[in-house]
C-alpha positions as CSV (number, residue, x, y, z in Angstrom):
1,X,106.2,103.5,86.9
2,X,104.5,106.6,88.5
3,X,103.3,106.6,91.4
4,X,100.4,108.8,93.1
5,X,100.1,109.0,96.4
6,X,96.6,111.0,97.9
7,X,96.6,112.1,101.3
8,X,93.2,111.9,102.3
9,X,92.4,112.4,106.1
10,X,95.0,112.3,108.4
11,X,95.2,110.3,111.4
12,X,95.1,112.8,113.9
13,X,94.3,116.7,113.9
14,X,94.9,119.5,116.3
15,X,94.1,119.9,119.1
16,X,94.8,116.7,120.3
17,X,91.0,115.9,121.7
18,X,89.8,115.3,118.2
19,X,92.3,112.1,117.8
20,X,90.0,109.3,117.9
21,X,87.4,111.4,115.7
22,X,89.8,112.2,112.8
23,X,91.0,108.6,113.2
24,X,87.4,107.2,112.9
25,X,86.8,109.3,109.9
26,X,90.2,108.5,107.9
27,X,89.1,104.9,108.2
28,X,85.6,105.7,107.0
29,X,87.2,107.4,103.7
30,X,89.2,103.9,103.1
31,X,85.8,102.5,102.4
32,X,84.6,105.2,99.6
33,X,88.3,104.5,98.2
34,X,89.6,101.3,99.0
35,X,93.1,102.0,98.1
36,X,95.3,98.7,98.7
37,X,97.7,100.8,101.6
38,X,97.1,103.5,103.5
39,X,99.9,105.1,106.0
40,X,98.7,107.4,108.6
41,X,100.3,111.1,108.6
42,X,100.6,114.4,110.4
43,X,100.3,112.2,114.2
44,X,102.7,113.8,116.9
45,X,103.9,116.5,114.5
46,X,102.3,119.5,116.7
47,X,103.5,118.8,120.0
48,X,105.0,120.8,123.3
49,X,108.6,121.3,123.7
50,X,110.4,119.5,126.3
51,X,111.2,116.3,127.8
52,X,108.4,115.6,130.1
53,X,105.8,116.1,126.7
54,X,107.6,113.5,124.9
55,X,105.0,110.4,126.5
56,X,101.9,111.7,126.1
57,X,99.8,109.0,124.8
58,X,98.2,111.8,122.7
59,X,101.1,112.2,120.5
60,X,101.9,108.2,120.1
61,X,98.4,106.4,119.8
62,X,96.7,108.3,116.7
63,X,98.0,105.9,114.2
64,X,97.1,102.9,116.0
65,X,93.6,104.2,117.0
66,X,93.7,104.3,113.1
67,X,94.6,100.8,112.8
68,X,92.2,99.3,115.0
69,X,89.7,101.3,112.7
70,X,90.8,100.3,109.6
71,X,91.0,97.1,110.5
72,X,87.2,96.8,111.3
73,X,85.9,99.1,108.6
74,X,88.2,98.4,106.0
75,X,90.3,95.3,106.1
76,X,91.1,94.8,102.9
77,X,93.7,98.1,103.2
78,X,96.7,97.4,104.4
79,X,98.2,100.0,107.2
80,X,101.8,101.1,107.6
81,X,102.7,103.0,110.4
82,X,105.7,105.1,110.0
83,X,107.4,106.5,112.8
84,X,109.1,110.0,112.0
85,X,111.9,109.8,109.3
86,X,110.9,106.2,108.1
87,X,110.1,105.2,104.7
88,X,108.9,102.6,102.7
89,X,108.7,100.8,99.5
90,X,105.4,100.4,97.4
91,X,105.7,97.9,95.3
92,X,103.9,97.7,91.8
93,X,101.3,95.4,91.9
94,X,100.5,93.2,88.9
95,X,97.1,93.6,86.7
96,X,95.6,90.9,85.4
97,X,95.1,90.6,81.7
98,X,91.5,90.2,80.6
């Protein structure tokens, strides 16, 4: 089976103080598409070098602000979160014959 996968919105942009904005509107587009799973992307990815940047709630709370989101305006989608390096399986889901 083929899969397609559409990024639509990530969870977070750059700079960092339009985070709960771009979070807000990638849940908003789950409700024009109401895909079945949607895993937040491109959070944490543009970030300072050096230990003392590596907390930053900036870099780590996107995709939840995302959940919560989703949650409320869409909860029908299932959310994934995947840290940096994970995958994850998608799993073909069965259509009904009419």
């Amino acid at each position: 089976m083929l899969l397609t996968l559409k990024p639509v919105c990530p969870s977070n942009g750059y700079p960092a103080c339009f985070g709960a904005a771009h979070a807000e509107t990638a849940a908003r587009a789950l409700t024009m598409l109401r895909p079945r799973l949607a895993i937040p992307i491109h959070w944490g990815s543009l970030r300072p070098l050096g230990p003392l940047w590596t907390r930053l709630a900036y870099l780590q709370d996107p995709p939840y602000t995302f959940v919560g989101y989703a949650r409320q305006l869409a909860p029908d989608t299932e959310v994934r979160v995947l840290l940096p390096g994970e995958s994850t399986t998608v799993l073909e889901r069965a259509v009904p014959e009419p």
